[in-house]
C-alpha positions as CSV (number, residue, x, y, z in Angstrom):
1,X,8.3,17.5,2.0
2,X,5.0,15.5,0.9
3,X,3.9,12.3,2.2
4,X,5.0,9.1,0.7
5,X,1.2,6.9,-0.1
6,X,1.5,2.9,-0.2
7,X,-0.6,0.6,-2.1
8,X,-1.6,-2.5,-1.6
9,X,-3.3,-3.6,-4.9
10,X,-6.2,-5.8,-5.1
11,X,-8.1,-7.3,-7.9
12,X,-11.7,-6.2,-5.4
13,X,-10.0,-4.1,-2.9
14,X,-7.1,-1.9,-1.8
15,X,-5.2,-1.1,0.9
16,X,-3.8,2.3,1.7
17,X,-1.4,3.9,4.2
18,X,0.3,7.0,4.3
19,X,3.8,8.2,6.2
20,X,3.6,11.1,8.0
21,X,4.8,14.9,6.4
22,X,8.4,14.1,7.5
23,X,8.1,10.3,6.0
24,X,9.5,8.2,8.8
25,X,5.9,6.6,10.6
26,X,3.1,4.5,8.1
27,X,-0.7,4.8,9.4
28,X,-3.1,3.1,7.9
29,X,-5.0,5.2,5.7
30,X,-8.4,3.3,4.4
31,X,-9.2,0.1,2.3
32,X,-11.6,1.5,-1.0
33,X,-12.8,-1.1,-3.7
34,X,-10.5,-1.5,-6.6
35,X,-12.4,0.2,-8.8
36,X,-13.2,2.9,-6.5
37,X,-9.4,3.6,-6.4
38,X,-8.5,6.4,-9.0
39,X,-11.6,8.6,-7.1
40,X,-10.3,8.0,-3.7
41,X,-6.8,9.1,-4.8
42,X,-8.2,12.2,-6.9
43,X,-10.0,13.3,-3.3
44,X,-6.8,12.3,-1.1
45,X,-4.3,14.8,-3.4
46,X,-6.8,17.4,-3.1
47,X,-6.5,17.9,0.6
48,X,-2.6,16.1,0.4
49,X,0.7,16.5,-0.8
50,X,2.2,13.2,-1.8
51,X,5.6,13.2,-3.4
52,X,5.6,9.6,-4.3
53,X,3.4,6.0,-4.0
54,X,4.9,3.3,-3.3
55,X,3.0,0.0,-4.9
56,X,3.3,-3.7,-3.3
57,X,4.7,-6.2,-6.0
58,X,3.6,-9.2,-6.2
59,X,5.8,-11.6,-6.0
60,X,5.3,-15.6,-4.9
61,X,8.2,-16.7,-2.1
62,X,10.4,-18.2,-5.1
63,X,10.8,-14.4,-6.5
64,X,8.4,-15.0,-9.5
65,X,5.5,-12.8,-10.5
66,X,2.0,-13.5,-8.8
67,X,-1.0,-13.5,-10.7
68,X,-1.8,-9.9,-9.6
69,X,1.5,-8.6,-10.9
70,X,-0.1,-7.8,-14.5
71,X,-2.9,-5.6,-12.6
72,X,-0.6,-3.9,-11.2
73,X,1.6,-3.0,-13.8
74,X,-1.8,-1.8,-15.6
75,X,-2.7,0.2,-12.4
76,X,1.0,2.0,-12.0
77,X,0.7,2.8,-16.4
78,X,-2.6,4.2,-15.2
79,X,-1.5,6.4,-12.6
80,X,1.6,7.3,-14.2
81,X,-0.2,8.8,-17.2
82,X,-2.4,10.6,-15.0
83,X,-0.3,12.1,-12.6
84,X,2.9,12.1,-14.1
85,X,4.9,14.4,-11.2
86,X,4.1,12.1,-8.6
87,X,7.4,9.4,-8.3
88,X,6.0,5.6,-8.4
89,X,8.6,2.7,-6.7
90,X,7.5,-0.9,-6.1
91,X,8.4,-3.0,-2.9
92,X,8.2,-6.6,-2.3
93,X,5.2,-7.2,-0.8
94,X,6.0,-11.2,0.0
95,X,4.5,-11.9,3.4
96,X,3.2,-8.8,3.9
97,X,-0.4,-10.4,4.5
98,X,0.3,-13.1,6.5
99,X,2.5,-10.7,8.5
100,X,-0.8,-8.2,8.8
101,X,-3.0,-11.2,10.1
102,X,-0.5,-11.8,12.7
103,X,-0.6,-8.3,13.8
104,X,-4.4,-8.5,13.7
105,X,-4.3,-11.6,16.2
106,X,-1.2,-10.5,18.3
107,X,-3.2,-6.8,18.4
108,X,-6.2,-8.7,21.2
109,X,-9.4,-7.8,18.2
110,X,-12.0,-9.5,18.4
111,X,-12.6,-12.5,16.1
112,X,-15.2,-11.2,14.2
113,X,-13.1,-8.3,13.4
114,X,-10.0,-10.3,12.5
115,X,-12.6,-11.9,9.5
116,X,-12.4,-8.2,7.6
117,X,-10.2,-8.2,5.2
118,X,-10.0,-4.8,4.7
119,X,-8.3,-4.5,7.9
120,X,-5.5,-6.7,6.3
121,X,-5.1,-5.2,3.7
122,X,-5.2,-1.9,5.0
123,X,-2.4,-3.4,7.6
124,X,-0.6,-5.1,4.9
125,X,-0.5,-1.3,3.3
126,X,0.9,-0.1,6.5
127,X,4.0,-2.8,6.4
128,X,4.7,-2.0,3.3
129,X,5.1,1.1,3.3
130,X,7.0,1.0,6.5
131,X,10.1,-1.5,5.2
132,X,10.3,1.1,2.4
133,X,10.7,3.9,4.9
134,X,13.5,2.1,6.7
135,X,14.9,0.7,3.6
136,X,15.3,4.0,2.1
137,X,16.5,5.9,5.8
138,X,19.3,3.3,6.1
139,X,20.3,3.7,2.2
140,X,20.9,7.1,2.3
């Protein structure tokens, strides 16, 4: 069984976790530049199995598409052409960032820290792939 990959797509960076080989726990992973992205993953599959990624979408609270969304639809086209064997799903990424900073906070780091936002995003990665674990274990 490969690892399930989660993506939190930014327009300058993104976040990335990973579940473990049985796909039930999300760790953080690493936050890379945007553009950076396609390398990081090229290296990552290398040394990896990864069965599918699962992409945050965008969404605002009312349902509706977030200016991101359009990135990210370009970004999954992208990866999809490259790596064609790899399974891509979206999840609802709404609150996922504010949830992260409250993590960040409830987690006792620092101040200076908490002003990273790679962490968040990286976090935000982490949460979004973990409601898709559960989501999919309690489906089956």
């Amino acid at each position: 069984m490969g690892r399930i990959l989660s993506i939190d797509y930014g327009k300058k960076r993104t976040g990335i976790a990973v579940s473990d080989p049985l796909q039930m726990i999300a760790t953080g992973l690493d936050t890379v530049e945007t553009a950076k992205l396609f390398d990081f993953l090229a290296t990552y599959f290398e040394q990896e199995v990864v069965e599918e990624i699962v992409v945050g979408e965008p969404l605002l609270e009312n349902g509706k598409a977030a200016q991101n969304l359009p990135r990210v639809h370009t970004f999954i086209a992208q990866f999809k052409a490259k790596y064609p064997s790899i399974k891509v799903t979206l999840q609802d990424e709404r609150y996922t960032s504010r949830e992260a900073k409250r993590t960040i906070v409830q987690s006792g780091i620092k101040k200076n820290k908490r002003r990273d936002k790679s962490l968040v995003d990286k976090i935000a990665a982490v949460i979004i792939l973990q409601q898709y674990i559960e989501k999919k274990h309690y489906s089956s």
